[in-house]
Structure formats: C-alpha cells, structure tokens
ChimeraX commands (.cxc) that place a marker at each C-alpha (Angstrom):
marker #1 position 6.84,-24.88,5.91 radius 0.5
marker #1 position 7.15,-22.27,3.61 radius 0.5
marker #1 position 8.20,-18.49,4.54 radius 0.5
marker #1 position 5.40,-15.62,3.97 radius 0.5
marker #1 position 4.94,-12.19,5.51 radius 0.5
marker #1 position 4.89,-8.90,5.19 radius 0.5
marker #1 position 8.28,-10.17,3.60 radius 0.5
marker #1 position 6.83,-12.48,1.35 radius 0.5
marker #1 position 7.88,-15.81,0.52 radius 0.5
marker #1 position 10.87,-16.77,-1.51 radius 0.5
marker #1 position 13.06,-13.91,-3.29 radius 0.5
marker #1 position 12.55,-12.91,-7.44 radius 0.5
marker #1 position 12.82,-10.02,-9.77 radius 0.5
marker #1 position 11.27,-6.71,-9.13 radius 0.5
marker #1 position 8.11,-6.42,-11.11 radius 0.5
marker #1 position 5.65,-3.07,-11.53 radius 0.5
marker #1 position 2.32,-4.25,-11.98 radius 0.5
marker #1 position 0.71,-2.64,-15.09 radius 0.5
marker #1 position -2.05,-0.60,-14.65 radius 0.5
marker #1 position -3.43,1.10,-17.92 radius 0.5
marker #1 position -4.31,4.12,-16.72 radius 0.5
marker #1 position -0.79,4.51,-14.88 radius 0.5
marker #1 position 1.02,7.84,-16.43 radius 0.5
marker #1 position 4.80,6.46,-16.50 radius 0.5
marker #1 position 5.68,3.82,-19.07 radius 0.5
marker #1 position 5.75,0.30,-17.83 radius 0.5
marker #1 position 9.35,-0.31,-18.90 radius 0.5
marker #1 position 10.41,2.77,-16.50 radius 0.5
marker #1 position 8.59,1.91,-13.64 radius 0.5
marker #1 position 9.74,-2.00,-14.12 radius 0.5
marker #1 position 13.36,-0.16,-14.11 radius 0.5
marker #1 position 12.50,2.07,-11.11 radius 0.5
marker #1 position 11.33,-0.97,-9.25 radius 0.5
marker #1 position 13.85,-3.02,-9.99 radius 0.5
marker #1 position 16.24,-0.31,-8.89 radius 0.5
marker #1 position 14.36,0.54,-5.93 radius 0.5
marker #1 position 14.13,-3.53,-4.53 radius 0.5
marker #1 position 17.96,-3.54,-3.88 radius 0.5
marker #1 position 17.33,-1.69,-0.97 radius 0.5
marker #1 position 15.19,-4.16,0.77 radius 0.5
marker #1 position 16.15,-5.71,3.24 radius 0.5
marker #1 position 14.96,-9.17,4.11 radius 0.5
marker #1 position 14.59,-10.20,7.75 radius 0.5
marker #1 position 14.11,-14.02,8.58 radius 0.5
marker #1 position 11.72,-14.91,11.36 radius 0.5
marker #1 position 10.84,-11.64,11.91 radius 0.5
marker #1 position 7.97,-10.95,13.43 radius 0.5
marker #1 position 7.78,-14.62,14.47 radius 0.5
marker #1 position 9.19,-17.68,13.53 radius 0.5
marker #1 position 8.49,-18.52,9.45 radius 0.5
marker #1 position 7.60,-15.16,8.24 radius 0.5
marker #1 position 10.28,-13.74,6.09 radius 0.5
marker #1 position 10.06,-9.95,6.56 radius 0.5
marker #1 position 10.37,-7.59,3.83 radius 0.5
marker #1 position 12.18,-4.52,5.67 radius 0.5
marker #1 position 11.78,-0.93,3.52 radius 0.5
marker #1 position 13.45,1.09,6.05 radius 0.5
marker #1 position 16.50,0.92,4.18 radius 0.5
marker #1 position 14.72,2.34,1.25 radius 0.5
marker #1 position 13.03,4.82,2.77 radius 0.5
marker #1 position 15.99,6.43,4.33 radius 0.5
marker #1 position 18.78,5.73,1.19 radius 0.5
marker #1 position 15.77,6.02,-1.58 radius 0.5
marker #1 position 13.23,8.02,-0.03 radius 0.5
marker #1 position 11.99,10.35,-3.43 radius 0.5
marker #1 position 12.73,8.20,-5.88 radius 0.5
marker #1 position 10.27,5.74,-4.16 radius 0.5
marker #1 position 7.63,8.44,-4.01 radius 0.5
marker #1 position 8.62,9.34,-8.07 radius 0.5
marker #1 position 8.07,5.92,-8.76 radius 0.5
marker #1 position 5.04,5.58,-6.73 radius 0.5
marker #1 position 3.61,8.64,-8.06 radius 0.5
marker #1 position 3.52,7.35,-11.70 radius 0.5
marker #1 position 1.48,4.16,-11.13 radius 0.5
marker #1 position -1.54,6.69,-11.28 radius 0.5
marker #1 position -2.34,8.66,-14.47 radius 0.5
marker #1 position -2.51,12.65,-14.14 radius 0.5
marker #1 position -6.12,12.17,-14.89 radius 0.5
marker #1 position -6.31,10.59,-12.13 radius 0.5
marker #1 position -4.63,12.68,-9.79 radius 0.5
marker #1 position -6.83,15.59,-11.06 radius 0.5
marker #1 position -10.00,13.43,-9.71 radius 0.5
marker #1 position -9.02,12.95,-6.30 radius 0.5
marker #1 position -9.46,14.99,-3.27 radius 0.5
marker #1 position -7.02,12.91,-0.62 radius 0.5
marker #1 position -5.12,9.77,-0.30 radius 0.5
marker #1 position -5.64,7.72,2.66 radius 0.5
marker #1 position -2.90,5.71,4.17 radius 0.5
marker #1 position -2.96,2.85,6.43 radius 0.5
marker #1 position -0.95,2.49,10.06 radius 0.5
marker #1 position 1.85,2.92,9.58 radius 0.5
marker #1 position 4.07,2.72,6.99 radius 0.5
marker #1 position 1.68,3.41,4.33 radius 0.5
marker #1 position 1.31,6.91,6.15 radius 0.5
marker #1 position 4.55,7.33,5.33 radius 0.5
marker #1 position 4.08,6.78,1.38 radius 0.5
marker #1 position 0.34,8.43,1.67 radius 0.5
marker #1 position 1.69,11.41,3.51 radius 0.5
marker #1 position 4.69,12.00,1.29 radius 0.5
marker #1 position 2.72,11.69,-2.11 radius 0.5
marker #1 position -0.26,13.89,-0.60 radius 0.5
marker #1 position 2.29,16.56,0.54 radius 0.5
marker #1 position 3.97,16.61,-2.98 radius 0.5
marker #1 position 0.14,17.12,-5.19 radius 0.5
marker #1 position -1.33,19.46,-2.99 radius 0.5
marker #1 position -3.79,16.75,-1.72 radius 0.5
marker #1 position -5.19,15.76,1.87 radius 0.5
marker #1 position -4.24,13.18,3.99 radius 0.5
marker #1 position -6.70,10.40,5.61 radius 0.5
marker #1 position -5.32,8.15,8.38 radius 0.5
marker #1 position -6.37,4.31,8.59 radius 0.5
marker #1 position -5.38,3.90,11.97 radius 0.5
marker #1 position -5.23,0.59,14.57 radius 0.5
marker #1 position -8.30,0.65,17.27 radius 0.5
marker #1 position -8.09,3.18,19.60 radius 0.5
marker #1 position -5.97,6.15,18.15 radius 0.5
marker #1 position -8.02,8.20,16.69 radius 0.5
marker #1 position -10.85,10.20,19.45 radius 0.5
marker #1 position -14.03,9.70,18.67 radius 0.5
marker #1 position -16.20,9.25,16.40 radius 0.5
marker #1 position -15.00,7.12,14.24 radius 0.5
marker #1 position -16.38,3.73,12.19 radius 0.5
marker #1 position -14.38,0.57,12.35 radius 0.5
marker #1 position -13.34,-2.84,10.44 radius 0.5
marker #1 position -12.01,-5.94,11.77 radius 0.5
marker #1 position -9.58,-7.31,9.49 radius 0.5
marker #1 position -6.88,-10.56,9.72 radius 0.5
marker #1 position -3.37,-10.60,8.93 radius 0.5
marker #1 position -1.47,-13.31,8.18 radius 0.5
marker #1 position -0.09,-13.64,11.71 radius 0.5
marker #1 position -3.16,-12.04,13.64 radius 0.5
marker #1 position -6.18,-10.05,13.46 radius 0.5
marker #1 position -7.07,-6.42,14.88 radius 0.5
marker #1 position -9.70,-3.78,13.91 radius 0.5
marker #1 position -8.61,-0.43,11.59 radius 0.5
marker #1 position -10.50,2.81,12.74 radius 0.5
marker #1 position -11.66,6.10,10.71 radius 0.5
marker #1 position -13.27,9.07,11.00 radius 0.5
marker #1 position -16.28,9.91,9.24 radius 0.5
marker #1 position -14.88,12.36,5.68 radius 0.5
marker #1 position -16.13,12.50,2.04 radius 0.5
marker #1 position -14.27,12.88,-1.52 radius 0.5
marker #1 position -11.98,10.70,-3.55 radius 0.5
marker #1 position -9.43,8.94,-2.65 radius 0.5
marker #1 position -6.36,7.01,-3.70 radius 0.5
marker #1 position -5.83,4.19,-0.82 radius 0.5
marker #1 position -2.17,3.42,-0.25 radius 0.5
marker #1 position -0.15,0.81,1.67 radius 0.5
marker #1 position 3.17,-0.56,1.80 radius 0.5
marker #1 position 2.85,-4.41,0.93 radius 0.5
marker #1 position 0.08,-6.52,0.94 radius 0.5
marker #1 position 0.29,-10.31,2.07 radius 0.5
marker #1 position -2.85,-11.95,2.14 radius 0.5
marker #1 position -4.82,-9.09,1.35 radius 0.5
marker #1 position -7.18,-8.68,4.51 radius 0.5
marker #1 position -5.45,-4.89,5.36 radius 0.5
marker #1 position -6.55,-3.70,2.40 radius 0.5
marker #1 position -9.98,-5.22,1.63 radius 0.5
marker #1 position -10.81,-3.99,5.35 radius 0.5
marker #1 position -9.07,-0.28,4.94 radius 0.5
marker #1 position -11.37,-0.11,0.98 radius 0.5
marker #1 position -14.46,-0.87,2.99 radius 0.5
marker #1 position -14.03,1.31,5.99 radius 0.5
marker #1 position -13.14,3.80,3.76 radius 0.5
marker #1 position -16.60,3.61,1.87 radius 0.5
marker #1 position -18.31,3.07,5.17 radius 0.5
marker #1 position -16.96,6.49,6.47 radius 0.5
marker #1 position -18.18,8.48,3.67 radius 0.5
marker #1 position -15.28,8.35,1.02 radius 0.5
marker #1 position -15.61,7.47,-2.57 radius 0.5
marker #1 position -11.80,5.12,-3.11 radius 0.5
marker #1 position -10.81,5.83,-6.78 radius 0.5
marker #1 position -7.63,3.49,-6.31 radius 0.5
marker #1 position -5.92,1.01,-4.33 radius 0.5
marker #1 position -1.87,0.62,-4.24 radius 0.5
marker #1 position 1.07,-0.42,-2.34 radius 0.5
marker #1 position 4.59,-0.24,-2.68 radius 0.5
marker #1 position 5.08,-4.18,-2.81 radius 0.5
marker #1 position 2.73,-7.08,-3.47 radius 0.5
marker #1 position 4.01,-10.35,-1.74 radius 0.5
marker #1 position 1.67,-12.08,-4.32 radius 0.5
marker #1 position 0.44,-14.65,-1.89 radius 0.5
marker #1 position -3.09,-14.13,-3.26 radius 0.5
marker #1 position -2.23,-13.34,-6.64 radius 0.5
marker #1 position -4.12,-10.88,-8.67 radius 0.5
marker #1 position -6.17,-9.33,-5.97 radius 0.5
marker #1 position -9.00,-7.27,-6.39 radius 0.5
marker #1 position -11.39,-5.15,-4.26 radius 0.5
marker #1 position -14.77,-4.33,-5.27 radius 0.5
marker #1 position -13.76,-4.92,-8.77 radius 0.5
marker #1 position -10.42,-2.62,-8.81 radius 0.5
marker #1 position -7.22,-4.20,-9.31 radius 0.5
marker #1 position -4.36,-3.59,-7.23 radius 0.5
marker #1 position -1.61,-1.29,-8.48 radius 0.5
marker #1 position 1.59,-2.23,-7.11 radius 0.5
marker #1 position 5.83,-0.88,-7.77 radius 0.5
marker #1 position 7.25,-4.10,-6.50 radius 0.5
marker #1 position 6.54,-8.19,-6.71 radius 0.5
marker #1 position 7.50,-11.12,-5.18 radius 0.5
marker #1 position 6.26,-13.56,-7.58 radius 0.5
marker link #1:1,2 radius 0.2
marker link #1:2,3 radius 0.2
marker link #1:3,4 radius 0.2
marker link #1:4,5 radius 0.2
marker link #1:5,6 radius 0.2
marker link #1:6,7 radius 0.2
marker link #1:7,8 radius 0.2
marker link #1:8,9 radius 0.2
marker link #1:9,10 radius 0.2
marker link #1:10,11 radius 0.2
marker link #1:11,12 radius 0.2
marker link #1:12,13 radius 0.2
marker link #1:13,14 radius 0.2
marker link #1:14,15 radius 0.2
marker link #1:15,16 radius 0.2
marker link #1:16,17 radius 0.2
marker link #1:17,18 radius 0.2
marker link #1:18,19 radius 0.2
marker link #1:19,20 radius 0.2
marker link #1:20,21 radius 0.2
marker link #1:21,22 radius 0.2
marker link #1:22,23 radius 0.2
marker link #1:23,24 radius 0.2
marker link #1:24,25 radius 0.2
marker link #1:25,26 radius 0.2
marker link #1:26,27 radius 0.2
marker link #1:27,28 radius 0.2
marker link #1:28,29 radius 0.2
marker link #1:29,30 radius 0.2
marker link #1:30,31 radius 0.2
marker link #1:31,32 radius 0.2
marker link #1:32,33 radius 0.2
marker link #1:33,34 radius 0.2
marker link #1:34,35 radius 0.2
marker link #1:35,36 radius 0.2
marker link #1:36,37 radius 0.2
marker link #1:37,38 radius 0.2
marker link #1:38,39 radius 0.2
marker link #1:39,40 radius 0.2
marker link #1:40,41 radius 0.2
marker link #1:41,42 radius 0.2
marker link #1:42,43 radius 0.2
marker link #1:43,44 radius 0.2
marker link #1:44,45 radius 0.2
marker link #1:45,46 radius 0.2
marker link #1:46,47 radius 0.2
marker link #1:47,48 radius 0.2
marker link #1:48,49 radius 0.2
marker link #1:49,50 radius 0.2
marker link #1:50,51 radius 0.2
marker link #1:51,52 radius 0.2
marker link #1:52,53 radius 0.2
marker link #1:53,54 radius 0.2
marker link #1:54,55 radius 0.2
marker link #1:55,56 radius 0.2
marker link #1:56,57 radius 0.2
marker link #1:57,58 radius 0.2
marker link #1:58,59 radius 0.2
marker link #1:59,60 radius 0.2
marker link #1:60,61 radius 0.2
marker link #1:61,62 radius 0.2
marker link #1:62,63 radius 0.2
marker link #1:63,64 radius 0.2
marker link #1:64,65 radius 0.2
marker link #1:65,66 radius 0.2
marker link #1:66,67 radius 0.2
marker link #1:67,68 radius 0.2
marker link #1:68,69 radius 0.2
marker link #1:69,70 radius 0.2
marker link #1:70,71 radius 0.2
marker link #1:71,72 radius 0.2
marker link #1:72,73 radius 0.2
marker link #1:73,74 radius 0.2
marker link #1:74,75 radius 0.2
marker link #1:75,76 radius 0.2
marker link #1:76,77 radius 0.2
marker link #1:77,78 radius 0.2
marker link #1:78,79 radius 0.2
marker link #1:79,80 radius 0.2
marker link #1:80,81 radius 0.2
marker link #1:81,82 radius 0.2
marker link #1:82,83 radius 0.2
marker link #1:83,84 radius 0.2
marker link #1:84,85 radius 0.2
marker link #1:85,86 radius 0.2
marker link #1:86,87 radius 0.2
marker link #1:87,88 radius 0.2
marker link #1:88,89 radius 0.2
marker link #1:89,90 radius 0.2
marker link #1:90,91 radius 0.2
marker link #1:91,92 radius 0.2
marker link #1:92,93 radius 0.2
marker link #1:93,94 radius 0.2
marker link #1:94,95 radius 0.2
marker link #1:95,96 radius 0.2
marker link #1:96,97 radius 0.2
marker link #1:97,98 radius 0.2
marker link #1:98,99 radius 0.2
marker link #1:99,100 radius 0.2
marker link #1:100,101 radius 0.2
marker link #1:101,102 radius 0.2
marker link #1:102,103 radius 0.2
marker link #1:103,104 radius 0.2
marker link #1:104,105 radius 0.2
marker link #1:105,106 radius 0.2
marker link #1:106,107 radius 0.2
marker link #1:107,108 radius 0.2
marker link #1:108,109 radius 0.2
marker link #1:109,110 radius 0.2
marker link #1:110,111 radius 0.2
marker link #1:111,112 radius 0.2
marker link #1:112,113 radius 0.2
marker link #1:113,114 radius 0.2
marker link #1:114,115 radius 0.2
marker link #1:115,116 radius 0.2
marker link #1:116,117 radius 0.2
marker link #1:117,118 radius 0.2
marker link #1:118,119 radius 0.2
marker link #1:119,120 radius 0.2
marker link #1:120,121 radius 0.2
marker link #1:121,122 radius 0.2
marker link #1:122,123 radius 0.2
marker link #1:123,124 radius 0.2
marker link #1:124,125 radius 0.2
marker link #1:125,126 radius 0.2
marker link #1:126,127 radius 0.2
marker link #1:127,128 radius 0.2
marker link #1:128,129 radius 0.2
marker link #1:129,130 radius 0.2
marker link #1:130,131 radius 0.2
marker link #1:131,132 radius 0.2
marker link #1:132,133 radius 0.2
marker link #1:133,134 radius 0.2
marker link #1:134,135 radius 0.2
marker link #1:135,136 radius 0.2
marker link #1:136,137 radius 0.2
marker link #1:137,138 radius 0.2
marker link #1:138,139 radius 0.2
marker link #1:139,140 radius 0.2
marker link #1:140,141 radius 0.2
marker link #1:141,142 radius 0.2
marker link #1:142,143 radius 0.2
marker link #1:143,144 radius 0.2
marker link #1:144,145 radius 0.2
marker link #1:145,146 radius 0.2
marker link #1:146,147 radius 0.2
marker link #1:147,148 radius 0.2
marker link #1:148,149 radius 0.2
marker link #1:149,150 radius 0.2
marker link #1:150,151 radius 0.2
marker link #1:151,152 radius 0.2
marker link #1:152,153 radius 0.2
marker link #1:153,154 radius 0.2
marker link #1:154,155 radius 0.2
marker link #1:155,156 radius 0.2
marker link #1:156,157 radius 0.2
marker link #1:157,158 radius 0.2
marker link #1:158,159 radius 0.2
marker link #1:159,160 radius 0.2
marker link #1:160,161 radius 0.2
marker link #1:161,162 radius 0.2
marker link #1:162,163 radius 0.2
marker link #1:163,164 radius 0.2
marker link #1:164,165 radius 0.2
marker link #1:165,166 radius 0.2
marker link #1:166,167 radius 0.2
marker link #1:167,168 radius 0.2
marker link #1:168,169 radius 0.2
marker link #1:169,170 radius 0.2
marker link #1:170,171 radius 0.2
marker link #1:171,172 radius 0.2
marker link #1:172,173 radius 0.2
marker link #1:173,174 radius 0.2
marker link #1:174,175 radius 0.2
marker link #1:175,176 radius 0.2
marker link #1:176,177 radius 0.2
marker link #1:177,178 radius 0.2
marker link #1:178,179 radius 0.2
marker link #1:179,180 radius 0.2
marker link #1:180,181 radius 0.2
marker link #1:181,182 radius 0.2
marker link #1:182,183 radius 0.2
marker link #1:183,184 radius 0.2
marker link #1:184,185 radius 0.2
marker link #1:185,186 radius 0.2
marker link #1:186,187 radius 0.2
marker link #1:187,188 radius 0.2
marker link #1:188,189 radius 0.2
marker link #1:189,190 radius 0.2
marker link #1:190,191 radius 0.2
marker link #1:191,192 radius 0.2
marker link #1:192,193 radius 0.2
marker link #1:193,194 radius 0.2
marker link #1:194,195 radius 0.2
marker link #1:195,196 radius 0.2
marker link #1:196,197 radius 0.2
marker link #1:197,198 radius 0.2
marker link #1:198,199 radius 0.2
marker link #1:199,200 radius 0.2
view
C-alpha cells in the first residue's frame, strides 16, 4: 500500500509551483524551496499506520523568515495591495497566515475546527485523508489570501474557500507551503493553487 499524508507519498525534489502573477522569479523561489525542504522532516506512520508525515516543525523553528520570505513572493505586490486579510486554517497554517499578515500590515481570519470559535459562526464539513471533521468561521467581509500548510487530497482547502465565501469574504488566492500532489493540479472555483514546495 502506498504511503500518503499530510507527508505525502514517496520523497522528490523541491518544486515552487509557478504562478504568473507571483512577484519573485520562479528560479528563486525553486531555489528558496529547494533550500527550505531540507528541513523537513519525514515521520513514518505518523498519524497512523501508512501515512508518511511531512513534519515542518523543524523548519519553522531553524527557517522560520526565510519560509515567510519565500512564501511572501508567491503573490505579486499587486496583489498584496488588493487584499484586506489572509485567513489561515487550524493550525499550522495560522502560523504561516499570522506571520505573513503581521509582516504587510494585514488582518488575520481564523479557519478553526468545530467548536472554538463562540458563536456565531457558519460551518463546512470537510474529509481528510484519514478522517473527516467540520471547519468553523465567523461571519467578516474583504479580500483575502487563504493559506495552509500542505494539502493532501485537497478537501481542507476546498471546504476552508467555501466557508470563506459563505461567511462574507471575497478569497483572492489560495496557497500552502507544500502540495503533496496526490490530486495533482488542484483547483478551487477556478483558481489554481499556489504552492513553495512539491512532492511530485
């Protein structure tokens, strides 16, 4: 059986996906990411048995800026100039969200799991490759980039993109720090994923 998770499924090269718009040239991001991937750590059978974990808690204590730098150019200053907030899902893209809303003077928006944010708020179930749950919001409005740390088989972030539109925000991007590529090219609502770091 083969090994998948938020790890991914066999190791490879660190790719940045290109995005056209993005305001760093692909050859420096590809060299950021490639930089960046060394301090992964991969965890076997972790959270259960099969799933190869991808582990960025290395990274985010040895290479914490440099991951935001490199995050921070998949997006165009355009871009940044259009948005009002990022939103981050629970929890490690609140890490990334936080950090790169902190550093442009922008607001923060939590995705959170069911029951952590009081009420009101509008929900989303959503499956994971090893489970399901439901992702909670409260109501907003504005632009937003919507970050996450890796997407597997992409139900997180279709789920987080809708709940975001359903409580009142207008999602301008979608991006995480590594794309396990178990879906391949995935798309929400049209908008391709922007990504620092593949597992093709």
């Amino acid at each position: 059986m083969p090994k998948f998770s938020p790890g991914g499924r066999r190791a490879s090269s660190a790719v940045v996906s290109t995005a056209t718009s993005a305001s760093k040239p692909t050859a420096s991001l590809e060299a950021d990411a490639a930089a960046l991937k060394a301090h992964i750590r991969d965890v076997p059978d972790f959270p259960r048995n099969g799933i190869l974990f991808r582990d960025i808690t290395p990274l985010l204590h040895e290479q914490f800026a440099a991951t935001l730098d490199a995050l921070e150019g998949l997006f165009s200053e355009r871009e940044w100039s259009e948005i009002d907030a990022l939103a981050g899902v629970e929890s490690r893209g609140f890490v990334l969200a936080a950090g790169l809303a902190a550093r442009r003077g922008k607001g923060f928006v939590p995705v959170r799991k069911q029951g952590k944010l009081p009420p009101p708020v509008v929900s989303a179930a959503y499956a994971l490759e090893y489970g399901s749950g439901v992702l909670e919001m409260q109501r907003g409005a504005g632009d937003v980039f919507l970050i996450d740390d890796v997407l597997a088989t992409g139900g997180t972030m279709h789920a987080s993109a809708e709940l975001c539109v359903t409580a009142g925000y207008r999602v301008r991007a979608i991006a995480v720090l590594i794309d396990l590529r178990i879906v391949g090219d995935f798309t929400w609502d049209g908008m391709a994923l922007r990504s620092l770091i593949r597992y093709d």
